[in-house]
NUVO-175331 format. One line per 5 residues: their letters; for each residue x, y, z of N, C-alpha, C. Coordinates in pm, 1 decimal. Example, Ala and Ser with C-alpha at 12.3 -4.5 7.8 and 13.67 -1.06 7.14 Angstrom:
<recs>
as> 1319.0 -569.0 780.0 1230.0 -450.0 780.0 1320.0 -330.0 780.0  1285.0 -225.0 708.0 1367.0 -106.0 714.0 1290.0 3.0 787.0 .
</recs>
This chain:
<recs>
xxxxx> 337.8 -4854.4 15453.8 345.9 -4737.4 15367.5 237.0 -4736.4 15262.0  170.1 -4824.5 15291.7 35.8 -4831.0 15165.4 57.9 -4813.0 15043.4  103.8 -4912.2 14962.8 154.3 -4972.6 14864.9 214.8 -4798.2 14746.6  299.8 -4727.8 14858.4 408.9 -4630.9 14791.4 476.8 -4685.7 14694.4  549.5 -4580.0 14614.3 641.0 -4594.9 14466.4 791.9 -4543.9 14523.0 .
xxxxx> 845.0 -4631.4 14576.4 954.0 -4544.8 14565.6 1099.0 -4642.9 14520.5  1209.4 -4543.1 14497.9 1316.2 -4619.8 14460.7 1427.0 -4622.3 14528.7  1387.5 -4628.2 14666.5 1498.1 -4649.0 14809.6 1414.2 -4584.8 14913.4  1482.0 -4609.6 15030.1 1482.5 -4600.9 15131.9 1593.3 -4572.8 15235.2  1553.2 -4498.1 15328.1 1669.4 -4417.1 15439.4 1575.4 -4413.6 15531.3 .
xxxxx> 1652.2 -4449.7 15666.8 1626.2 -4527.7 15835.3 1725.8 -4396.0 15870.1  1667.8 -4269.0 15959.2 1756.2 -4192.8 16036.3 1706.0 -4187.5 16194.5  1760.4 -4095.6 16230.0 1737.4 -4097.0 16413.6 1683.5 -3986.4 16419.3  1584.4 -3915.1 16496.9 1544.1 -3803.4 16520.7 1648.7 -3681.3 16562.1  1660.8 -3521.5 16473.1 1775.4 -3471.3 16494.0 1818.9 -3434.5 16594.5 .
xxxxx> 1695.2 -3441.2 16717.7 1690.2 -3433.8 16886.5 1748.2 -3556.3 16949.1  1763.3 -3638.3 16923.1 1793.0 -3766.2 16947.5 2006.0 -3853.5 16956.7  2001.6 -3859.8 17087.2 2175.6 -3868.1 17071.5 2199.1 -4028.7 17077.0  2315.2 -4076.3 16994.6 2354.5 -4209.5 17032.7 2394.5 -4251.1 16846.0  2424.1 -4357.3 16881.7 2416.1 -4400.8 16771.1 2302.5 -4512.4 16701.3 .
xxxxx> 2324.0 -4503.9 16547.1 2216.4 -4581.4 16505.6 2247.1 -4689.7 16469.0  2179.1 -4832.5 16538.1 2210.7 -4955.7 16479.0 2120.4 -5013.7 16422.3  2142.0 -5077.0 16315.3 2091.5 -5132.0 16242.5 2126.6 -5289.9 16155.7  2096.0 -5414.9 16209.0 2125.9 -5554.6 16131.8 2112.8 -5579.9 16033.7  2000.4 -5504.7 15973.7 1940.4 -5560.1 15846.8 1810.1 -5446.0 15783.0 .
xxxxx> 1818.0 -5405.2 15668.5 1703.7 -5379.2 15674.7 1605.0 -5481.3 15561.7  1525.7 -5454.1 15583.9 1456.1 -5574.7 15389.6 1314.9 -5486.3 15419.9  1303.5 -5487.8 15251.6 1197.9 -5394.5 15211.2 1091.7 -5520.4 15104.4  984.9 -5546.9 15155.6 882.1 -5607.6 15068.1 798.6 -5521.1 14997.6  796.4 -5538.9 14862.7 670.2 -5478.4 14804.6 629.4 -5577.2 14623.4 .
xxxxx> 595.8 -5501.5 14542.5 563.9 -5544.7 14472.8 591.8 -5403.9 14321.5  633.7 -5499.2 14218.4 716.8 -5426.7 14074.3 563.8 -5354.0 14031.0  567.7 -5235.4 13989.5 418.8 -5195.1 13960.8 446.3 -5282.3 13780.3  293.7 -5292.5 13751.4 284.7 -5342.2 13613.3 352.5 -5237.4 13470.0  447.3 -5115.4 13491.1 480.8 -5073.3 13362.1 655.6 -5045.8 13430.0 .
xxxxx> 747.7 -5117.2 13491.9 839.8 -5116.1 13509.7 846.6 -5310.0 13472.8  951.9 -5281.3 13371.5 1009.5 -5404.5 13333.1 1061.2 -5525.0 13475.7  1104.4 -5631.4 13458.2 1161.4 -5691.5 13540.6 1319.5 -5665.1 13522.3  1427.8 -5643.7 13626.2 1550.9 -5622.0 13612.4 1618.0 -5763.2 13560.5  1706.7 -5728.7 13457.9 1760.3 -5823.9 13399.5 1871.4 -5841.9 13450.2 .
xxxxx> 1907.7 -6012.6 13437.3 2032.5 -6090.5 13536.6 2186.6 -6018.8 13424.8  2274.6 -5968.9 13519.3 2401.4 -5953.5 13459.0 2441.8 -6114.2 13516.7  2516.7 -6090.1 13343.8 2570.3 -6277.2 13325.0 2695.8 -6204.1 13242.6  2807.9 -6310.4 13231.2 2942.0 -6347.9 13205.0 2913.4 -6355.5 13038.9  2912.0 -6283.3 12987.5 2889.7 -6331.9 12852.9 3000.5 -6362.8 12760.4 .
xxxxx> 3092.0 -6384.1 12766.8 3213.3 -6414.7 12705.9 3203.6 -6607.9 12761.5  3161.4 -6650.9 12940.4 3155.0 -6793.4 12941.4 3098.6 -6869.3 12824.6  2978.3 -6853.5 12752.6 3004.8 -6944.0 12664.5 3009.3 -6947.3 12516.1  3088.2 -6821.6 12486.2 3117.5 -6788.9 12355.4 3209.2 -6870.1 12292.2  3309.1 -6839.8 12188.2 3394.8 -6869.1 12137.7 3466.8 -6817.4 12117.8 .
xxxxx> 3607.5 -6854.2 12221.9 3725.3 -6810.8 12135.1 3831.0 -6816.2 12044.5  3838.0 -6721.8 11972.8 3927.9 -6744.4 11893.2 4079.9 -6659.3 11907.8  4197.3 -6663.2 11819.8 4317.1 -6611.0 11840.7 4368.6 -6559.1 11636.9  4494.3 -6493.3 11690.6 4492.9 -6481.0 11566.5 4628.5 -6606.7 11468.5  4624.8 -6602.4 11386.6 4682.8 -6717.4 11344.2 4796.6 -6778.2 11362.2 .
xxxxx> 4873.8 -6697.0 11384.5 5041.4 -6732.1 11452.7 5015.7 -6771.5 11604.4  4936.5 -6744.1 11673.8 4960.8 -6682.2 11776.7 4884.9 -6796.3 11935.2  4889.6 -6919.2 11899.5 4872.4 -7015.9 12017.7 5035.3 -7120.0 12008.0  5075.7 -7116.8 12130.1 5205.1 -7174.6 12170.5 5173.2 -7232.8 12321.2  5278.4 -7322.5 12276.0 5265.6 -7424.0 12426.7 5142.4 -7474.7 12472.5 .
xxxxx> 5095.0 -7465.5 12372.7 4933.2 -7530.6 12392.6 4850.9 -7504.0 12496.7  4849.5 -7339.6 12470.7 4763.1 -7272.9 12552.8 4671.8 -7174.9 12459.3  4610.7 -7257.9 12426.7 4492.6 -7199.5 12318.4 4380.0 -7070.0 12352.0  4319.4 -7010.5 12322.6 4274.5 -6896.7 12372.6 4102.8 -6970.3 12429.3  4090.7 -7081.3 12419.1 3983.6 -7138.4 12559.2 3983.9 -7133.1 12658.0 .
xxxxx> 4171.1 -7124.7 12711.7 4169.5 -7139.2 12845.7 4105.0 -6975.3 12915.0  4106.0 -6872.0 12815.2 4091.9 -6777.2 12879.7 3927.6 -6741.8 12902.1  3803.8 -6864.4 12875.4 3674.9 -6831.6 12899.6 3670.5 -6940.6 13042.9  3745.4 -7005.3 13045.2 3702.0 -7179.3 13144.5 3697.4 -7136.1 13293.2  3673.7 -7035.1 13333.7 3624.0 -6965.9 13453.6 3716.4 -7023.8 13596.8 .
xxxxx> 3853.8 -7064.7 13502.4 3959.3 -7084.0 13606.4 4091.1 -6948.7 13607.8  4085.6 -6879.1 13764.7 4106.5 -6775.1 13768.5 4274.8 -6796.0 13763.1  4363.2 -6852.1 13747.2 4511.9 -6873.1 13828.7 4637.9 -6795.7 13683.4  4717.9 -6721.9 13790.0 4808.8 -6650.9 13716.1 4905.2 -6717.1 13683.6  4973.4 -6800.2 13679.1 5095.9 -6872.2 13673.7 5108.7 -6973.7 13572.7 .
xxxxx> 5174.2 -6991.2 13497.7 5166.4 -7064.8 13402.5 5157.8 -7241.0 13398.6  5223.5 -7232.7 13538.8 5224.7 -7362.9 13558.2 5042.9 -7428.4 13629.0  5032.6 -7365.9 13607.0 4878.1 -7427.6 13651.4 4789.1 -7410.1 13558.6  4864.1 -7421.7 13415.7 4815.4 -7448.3 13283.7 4655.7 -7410.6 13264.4  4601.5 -7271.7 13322.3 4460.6 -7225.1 13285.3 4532.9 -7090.1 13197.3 .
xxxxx> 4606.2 -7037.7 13094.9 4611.5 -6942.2 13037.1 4628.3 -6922.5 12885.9  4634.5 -6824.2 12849.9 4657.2 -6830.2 12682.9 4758.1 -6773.0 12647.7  4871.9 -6814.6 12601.8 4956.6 -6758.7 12560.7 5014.4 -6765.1 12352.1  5016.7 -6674.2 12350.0 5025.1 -6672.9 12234.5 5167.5 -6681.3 12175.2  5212.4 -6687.6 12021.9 5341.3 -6669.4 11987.0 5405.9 -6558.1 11955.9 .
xxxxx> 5541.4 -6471.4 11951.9 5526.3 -6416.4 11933.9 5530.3 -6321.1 11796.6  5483.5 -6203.7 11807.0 5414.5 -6151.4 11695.3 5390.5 -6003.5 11643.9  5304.9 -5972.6 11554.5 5281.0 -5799.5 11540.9 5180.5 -5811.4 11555.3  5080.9 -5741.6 11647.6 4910.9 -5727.6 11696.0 4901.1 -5863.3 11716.7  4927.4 -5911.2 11768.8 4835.4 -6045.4 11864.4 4722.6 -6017.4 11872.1 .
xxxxx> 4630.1 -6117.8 11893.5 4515.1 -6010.6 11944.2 4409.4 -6193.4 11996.3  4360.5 -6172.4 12068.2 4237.6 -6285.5 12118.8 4128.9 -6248.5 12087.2  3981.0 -6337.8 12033.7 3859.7 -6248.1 12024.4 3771.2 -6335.2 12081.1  3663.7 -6281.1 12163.2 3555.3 -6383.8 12229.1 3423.6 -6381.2 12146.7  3375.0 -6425.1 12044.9 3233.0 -6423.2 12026.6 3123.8 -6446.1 12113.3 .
xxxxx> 3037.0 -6340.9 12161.6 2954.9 -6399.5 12222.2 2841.7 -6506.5 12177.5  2761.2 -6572.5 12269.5 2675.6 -6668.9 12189.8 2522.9 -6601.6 12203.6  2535.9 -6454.8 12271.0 2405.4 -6363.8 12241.3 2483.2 -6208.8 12259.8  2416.0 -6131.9 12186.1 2420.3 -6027.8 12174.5 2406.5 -5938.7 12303.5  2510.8 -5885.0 12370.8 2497.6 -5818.5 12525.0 2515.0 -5684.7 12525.5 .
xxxxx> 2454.2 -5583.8 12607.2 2478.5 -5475.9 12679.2 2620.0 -5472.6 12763.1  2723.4 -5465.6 12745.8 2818.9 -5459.4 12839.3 2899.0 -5364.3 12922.9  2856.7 -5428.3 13054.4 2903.0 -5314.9 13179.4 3042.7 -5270.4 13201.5  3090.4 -5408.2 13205.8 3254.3 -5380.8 13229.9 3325.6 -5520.2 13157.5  3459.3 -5515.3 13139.7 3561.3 -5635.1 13102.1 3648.1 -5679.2 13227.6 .
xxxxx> 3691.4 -5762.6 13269.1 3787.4 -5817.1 13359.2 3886.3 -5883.2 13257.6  3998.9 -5790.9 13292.9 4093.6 -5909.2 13219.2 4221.9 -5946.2 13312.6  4211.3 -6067.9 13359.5 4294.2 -6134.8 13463.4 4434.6 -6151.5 13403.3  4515.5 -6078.5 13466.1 4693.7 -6060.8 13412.6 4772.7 -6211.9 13428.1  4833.6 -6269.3 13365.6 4959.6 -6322.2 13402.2 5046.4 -6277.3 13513.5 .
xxxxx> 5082.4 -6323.7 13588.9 5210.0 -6287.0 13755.9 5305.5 -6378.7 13727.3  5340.0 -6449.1 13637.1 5487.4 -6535.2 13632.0 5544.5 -6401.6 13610.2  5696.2 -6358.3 13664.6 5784.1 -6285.2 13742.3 5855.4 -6226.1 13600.6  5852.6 -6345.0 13509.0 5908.6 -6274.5 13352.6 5796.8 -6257.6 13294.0  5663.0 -6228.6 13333.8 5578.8 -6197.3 13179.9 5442.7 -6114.7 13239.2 .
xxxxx> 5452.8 -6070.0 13338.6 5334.5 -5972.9 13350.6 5307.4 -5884.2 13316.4  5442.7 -5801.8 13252.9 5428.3 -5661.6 13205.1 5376.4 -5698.8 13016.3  5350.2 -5819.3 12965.3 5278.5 -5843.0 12869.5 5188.9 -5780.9 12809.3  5077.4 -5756.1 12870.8 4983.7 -5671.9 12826.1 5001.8 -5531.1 12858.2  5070.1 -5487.1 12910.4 5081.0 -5329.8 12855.4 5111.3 -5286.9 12721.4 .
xxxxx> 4988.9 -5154.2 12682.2 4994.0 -5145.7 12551.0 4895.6 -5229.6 12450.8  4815.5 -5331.2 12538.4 4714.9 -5406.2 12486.8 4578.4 -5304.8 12484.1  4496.4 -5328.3 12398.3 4333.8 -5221.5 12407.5 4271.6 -5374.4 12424.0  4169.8 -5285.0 12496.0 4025.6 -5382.0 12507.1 3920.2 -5355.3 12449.2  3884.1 -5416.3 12287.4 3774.6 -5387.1 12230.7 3680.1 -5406.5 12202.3 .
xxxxx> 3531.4 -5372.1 12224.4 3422.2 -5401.4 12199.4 3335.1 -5422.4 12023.4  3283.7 -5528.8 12003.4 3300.3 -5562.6 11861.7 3158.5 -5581.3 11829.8  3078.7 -5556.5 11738.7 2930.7 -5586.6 11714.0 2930.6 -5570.5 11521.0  2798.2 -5607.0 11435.2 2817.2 -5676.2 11345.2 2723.7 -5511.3 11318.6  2841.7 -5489.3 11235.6 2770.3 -5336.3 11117.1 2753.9 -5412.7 10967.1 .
xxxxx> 2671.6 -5384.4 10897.9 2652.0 -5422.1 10775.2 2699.3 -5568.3 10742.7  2688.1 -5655.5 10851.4 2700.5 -5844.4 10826.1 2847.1 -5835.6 10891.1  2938.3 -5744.9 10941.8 3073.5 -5748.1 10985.0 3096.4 -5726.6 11087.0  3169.3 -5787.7 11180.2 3220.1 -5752.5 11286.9 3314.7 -5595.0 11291.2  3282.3 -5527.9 11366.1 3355.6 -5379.9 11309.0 3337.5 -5350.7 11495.5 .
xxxxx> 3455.2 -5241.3 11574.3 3481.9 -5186.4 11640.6 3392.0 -5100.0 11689.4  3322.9 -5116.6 11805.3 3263.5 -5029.8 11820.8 3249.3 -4886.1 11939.8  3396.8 -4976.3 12033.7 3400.2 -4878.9 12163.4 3543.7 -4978.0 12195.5  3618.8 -4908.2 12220.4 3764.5 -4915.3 12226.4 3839.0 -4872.5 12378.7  3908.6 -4959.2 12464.8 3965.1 -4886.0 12621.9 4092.7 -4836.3 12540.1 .
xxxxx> 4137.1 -4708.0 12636.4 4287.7 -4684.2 12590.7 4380.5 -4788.3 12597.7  4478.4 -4748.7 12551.5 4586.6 -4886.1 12611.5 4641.8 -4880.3 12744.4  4672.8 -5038.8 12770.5 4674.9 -5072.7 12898.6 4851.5 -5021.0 12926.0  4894.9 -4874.4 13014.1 4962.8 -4846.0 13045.6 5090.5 -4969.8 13149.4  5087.9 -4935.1 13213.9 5145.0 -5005.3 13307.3 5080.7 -5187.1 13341.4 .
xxxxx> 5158.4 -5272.8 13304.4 5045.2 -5415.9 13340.9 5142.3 -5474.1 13449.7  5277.0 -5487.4 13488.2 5389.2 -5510.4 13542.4 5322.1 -5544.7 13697.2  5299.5 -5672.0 13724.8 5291.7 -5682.4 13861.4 5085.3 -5683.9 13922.7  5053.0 -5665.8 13839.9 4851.9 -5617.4 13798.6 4852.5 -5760.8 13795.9  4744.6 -5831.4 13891.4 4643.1 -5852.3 13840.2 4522.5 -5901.3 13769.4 .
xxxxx> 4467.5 -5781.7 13747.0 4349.2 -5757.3 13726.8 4309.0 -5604.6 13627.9  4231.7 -5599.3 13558.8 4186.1 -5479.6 13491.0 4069.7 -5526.9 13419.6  3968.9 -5399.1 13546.7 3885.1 -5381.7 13492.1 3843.6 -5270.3 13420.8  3774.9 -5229.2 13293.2 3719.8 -5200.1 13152.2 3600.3 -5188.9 13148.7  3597.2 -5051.6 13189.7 3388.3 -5006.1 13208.1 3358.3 -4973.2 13082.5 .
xxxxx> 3236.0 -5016.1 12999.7 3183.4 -4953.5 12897.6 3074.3 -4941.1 12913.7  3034.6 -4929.2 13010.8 2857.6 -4866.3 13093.4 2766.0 -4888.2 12963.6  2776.3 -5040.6 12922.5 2576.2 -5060.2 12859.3 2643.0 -5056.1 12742.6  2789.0 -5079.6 12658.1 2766.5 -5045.7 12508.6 2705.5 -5154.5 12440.9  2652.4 -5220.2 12323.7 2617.1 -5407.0 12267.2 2709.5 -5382.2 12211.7 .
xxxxx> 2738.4 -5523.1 12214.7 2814.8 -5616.4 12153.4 2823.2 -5714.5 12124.7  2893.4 -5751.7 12053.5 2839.4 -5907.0 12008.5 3019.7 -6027.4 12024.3  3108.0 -5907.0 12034.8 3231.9 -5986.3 12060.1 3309.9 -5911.6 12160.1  3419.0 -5933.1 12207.1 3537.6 -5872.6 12261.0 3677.0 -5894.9 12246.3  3765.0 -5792.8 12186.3 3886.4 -5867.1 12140.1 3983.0 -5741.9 12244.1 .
xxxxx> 4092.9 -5863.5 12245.3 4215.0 -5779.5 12343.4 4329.3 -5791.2 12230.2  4361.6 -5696.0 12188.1 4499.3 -5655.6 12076.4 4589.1 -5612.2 12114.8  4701.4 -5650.4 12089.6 4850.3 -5566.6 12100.0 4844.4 -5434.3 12018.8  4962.1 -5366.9 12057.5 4966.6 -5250.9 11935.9 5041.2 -5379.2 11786.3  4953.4 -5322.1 11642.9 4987.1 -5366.5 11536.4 5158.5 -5373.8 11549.4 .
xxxxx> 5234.1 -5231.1 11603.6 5354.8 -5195.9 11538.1 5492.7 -5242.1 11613.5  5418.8 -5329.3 11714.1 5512.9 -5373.8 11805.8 5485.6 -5540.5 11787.8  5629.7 -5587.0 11821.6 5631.1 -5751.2 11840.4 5617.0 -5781.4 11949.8  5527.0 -5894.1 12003.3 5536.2 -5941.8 12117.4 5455.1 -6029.6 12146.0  5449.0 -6081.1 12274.9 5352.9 -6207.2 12302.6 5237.5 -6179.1 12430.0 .
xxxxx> 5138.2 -6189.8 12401.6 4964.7 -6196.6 12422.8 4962.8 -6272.7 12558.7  5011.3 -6285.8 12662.1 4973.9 -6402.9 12752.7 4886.9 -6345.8 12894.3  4776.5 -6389.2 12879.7 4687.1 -6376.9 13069.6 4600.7 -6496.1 13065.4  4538.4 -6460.6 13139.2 4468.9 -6584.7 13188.9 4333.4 -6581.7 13207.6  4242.5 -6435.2 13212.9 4121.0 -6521.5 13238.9 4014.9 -6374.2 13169.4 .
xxxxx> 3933.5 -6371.0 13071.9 3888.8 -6249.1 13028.7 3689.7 -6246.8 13079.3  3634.6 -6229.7 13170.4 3510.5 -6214.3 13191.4 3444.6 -6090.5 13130.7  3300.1 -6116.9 13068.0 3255.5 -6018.9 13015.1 3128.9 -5971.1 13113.4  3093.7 -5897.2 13183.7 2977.8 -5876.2 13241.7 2846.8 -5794.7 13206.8  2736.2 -5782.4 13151.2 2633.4 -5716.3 13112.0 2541.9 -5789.1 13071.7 .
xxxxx> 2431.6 -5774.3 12976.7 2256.9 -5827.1 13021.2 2307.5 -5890.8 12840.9  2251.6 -6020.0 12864.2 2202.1 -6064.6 12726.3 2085.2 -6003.2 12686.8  2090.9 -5994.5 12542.2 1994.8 -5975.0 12478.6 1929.0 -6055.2 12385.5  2001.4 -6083.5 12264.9 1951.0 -6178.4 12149.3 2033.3 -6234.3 12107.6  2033.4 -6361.2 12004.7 2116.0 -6416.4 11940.7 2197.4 -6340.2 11877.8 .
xxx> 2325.5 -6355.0 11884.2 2453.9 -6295.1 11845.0 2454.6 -6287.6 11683.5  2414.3 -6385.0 11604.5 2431.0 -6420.8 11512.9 2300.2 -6338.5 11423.9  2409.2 -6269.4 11288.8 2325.8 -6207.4 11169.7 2314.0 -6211.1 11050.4 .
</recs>
């Protein structure tokens, strides 16, 4: 194609042409022209942050670490989760250890048979530093239905951030427990301001 610009490619059959089209593989070689950036790696940015919890709120010595340690398991007995005590707004927060663009949240549910419906009513919030403070900056609705889930994923297509916190509603009592929170989008810079 003599070193063309393009941003895909499509393999069809001539519209005279009957049968079907097979195809194994296709792979396209070329080369990034010099004023298009290089694509940046989506990474886990919550793996090696810090988490924290809020002060009442680690029991049975399931501290809110277990929920970065990139062990996926719902059940309590296989001691990878965080469960908190219970409370008014629980809430977990991940600092990141750089400042990210973030695509989406995964937040891996609890399935023990008494406690999955836990996080319903939990938000998933995106947190970055306004005037030296951590302050709110893009918020999921609350998590309707969690009973029997899972998994929930939490698109925020590209917002920065610099933390992520999962909260109860303030006005309700209750207890915080899942197991595994991944953050996915592009580092940028040191977190810290």
């Amino acid at each position: 194609f003599n070193n063309r610009r393009a941003a895909g490619i499509r393999v069809s059959k001539s519209p005279d042409t009957k049968g079907v089209l097979g195809i194994a593989e296709a792979v396209v070689m070329g080369t990034r022209p010099n004023d298009m950036p290089p694509p940046e790696p989506i990474v886990n940015l919550a793996k090696w942050g810090e988490a924290q919890a809020s002060s009442s709120s680690i029991c049975f010595r399931k501290g809110p670490w277990r929920t970065i340690d990139g062990k996926i398991k719902p059940f309590i007995a296989d001691n990878s989760m965080f469960h908190s005590c219970s409370g008014y707004g629980e809430w977990l927060m991940v600092e990141f250890n750089k400042v990210g663009s973030v695509d989406y949240v995964d937040l891996y549910n609890r399935l023990d048979s008494c406690c999955s419906a836990r996080l319903a009513g939990s938000t998933v919030e995106l947190l970055d530093y306004v005037d030296g403070e951590l302050a709110v900056v893009a918020s999921s609705p609350p998590i309707a239905d969690s009973a029997g889930i899972p998994k929930f994923r939490i698109p925020f297509n590209g917002v920065q951030a610099s933390a992520v916190r999962i909260r109860q509603d303030p006005k309700v009592k209750g207890v915080l427990s899942f197991t595994e929170l991944v953050v996915m989008g592009t580092a940028d810079a040191d977190a810290t301001t």
